[in-house]
C-alpha positions as YAML, in Angstrom:
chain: A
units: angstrom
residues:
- id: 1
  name: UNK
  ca: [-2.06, 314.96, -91.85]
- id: 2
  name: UNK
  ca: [0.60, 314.51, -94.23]
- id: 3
  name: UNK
  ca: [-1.86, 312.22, -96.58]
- id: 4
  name: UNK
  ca: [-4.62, 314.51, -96.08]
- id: 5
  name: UNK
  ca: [-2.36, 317.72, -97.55]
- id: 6
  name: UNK
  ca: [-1.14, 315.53, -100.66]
- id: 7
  name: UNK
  ca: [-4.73, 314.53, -101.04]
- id: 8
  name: UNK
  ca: [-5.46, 318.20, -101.32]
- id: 9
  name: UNK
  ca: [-2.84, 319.01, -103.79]
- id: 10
  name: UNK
  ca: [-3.55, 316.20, -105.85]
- id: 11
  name: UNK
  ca: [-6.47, 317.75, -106.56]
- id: 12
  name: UNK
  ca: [-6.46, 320.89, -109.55]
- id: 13
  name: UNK
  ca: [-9.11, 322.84, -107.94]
- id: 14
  name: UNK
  ca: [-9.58, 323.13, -104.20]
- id: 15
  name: UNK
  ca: [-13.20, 324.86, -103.16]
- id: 16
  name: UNK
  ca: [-14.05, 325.93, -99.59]
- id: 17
  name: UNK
  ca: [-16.46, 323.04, -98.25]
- id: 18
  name: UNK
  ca: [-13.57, 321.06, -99.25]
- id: 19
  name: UNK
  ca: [-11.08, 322.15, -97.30]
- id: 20
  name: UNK
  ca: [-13.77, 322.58, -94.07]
- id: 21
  name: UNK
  ca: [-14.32, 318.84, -94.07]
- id: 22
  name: UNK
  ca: [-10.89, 318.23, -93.82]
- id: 23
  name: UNK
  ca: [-10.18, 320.65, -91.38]
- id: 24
  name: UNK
  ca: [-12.95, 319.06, -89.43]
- id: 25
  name: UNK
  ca: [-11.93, 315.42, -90.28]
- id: 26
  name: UNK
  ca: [-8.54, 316.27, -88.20]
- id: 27
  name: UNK
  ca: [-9.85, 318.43, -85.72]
- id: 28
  name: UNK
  ca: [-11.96, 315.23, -85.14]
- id: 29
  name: UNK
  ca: [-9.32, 312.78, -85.56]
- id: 30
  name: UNK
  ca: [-7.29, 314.66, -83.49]
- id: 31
  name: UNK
  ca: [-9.49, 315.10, -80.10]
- id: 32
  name: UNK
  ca: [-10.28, 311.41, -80.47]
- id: 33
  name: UNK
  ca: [-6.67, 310.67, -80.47]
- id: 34
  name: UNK
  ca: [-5.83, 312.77, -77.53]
- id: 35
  name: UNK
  ca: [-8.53, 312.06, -75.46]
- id: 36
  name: UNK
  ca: [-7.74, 308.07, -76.12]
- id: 37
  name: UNK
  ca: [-4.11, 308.75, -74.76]
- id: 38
  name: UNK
  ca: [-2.65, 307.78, -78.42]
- id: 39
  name: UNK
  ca: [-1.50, 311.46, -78.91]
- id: 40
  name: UNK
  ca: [0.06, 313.63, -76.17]
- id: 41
  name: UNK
  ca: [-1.15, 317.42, -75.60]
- id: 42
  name: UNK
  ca: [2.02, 318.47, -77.37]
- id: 43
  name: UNK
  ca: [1.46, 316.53, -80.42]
- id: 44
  name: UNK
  ca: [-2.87, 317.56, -80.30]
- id: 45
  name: UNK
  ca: [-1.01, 321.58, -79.89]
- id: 46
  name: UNK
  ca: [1.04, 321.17, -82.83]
- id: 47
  name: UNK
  ca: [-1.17, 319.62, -84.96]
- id: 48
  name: UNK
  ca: [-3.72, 321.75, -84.63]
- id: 49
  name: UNK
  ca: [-2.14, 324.24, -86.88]
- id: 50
  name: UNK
  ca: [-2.46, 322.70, -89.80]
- id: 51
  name: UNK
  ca: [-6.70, 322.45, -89.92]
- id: 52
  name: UNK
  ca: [-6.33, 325.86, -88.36]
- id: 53
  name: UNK
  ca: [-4.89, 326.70, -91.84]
- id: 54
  name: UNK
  ca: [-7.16, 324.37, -93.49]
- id: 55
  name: UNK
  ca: [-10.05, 326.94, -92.26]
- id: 56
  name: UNK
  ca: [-8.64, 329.78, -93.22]
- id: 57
  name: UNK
  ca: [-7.48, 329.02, -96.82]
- id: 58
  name: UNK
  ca: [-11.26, 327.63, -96.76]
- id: 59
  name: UNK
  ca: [-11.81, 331.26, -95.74]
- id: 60
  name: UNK
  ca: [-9.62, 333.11, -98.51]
- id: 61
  name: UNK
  ca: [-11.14, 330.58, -101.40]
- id: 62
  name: UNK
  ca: [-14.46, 332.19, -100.10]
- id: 63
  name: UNK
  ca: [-13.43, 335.46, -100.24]
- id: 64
  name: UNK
  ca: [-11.73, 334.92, -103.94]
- id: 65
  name: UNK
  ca: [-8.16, 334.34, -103.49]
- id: 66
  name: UNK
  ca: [-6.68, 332.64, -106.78]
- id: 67
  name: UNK
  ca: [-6.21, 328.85, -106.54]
- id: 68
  name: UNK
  ca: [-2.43, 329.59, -107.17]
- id: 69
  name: UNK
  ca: [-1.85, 331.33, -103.73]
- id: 70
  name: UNK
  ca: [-4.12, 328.67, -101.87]
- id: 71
  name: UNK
  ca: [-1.88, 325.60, -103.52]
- id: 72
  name: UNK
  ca: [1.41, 327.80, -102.45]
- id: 73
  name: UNK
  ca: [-0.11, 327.91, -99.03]
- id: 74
  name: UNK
  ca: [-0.96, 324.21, -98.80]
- id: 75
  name: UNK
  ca: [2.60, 323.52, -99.67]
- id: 76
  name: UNK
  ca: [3.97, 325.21, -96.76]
- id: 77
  name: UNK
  ca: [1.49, 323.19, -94.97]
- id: 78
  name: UNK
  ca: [3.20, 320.28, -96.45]
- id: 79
  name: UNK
  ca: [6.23, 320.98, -95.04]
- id: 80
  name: UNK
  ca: [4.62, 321.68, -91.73]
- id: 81
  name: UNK
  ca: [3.34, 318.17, -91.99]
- id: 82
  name: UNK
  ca: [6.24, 316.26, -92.60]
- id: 83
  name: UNK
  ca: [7.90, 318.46, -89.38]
- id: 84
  name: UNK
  ca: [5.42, 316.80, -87.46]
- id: 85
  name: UNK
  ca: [5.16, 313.13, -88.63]
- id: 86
  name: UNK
  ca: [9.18, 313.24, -87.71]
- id: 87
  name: UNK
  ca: [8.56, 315.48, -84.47]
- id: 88
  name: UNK
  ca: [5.20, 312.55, -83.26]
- id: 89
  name: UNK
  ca: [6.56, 309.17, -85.89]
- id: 90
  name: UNK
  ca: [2.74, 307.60, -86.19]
- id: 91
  name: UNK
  ca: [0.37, 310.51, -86.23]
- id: 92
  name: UNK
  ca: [-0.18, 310.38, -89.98]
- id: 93
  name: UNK
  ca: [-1.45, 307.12, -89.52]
- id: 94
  name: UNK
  ca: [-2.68, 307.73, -86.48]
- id: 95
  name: UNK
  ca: [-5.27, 310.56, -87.93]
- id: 96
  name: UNK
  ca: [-6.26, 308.33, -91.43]
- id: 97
  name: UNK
  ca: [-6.72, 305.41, -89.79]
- id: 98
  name: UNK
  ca: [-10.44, 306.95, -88.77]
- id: 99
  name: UNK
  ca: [-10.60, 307.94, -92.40]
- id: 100
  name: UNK
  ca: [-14.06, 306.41, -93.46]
- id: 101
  name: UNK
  ca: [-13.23, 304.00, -96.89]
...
């Protein structure tokens, strides 16, 4: 998740569909994981904050919230991100590895 957030703000404008394929990229990624046994419940729970946020910044973008708030929010997503890859080592590459090339 941590790739798919610097993806995000690698990018200089961030629209709504955008941001709802990625949240349903992980959402994806993630049930596959869990119901695989690669992730545990905990690590599904926690994750699922971040496309959670993905959604709802998709949300604000929609409703006309600058591009400068929605960056500030994806960084504290960032951070969220890295929490987690140290909290569950693997589940970056866990989730890109069913990234499509």
């Amino acid at each position: 998740m941590r790739t798919c957030v610097d993806q995000l703000m690698a990018l200089s404008y961030i629209d709504g569909p955008r941001l709802k394929a990625e949240a349903s990229f992980i959402a994806n990624r993630l049930e596959a994981l869990r119901y695989n046994g690669m992730i545990s419940n905990d690590a599904y729970l926690d994750a699922g904050s971040i496309y959670g946020a993905f959604e709802m910044f998709a949300n604000l973008i929609d409703m006309g919230v600058p591009q400068q708030e929605i960056f500030s929010h994806l960084k504290q997503q960032l951070a969220r991100a890295r929490k987690l890859e140290i909290k569950y080592p693997g589940l970056n590459s866990a989730i890109e590895s069913g990234r499509a090339s």
